[in-house]
N, C-alpha and C positions, 0 to 999 in steps of 0.2 A: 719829187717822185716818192711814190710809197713801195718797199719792201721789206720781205719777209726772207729773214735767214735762217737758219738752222744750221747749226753745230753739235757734233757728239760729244760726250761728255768729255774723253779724252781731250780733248783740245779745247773746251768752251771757256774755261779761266782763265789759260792761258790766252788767249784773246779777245777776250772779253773788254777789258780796255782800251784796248785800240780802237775793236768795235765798235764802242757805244761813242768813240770820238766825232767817228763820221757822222751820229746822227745829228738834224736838227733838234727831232723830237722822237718820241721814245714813246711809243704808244701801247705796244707789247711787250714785255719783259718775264719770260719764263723760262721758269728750270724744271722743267720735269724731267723726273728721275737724274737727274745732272745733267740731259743735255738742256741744251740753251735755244731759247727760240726767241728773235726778236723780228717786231713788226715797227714800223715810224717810217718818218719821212725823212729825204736826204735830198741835197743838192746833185744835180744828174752829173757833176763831174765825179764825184766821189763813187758813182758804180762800180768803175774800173779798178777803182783802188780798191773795195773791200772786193770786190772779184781776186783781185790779186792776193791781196789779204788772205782770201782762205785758201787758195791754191796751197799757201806756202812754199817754202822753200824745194829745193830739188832733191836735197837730203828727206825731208817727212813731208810726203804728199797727207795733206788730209782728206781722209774718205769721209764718203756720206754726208759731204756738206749742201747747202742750200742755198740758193740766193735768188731768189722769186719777184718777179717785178709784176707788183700791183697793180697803181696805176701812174700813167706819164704826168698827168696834170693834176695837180692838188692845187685849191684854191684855198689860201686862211681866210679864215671872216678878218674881219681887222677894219680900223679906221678909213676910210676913205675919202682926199681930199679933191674938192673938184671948183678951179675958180675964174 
């Protein structure tokens, strides 16, 4: 799956790591102005998790976050063996 999140500055360092755990690949990676915007691909189990991920906690709701689903099926080029 490809997705695009968005973080405001406030909270983009701080989860910024966890973040970039979930991805396979890492295709966008910007900071403007501090907030954080990343685009790549991920495994479709991992949605929920970075979903939850920015929720946060019950204590500090994070606002203004993003999390945009690109597209469902991403094909890598790669090897392919056929015998």
């Amino acid at each position: 799956m490809r997705v695009r999140v968005s973080v405001p500055a406030k909270h983009a360092k701080s989860i910024h790591g966890k973040l970039k755990g979930f991805f396979e690949t890492v295709e966008v990676e910007d900071w403007e102005k501090g907030n954080l915007e990343m685009v790549g691909l991920i495994e479709p189990g991992n949605y929920k998790t970075i979903a939850e991920l920015l929720k946060g906690d019950k204590k500090e709701k994070i606002e203004q976050i993003g999390l945009e689903l690109l597209s469902l099926k991403v094909i890598s080029e790669g090897e392919v063996e056929i015998t």
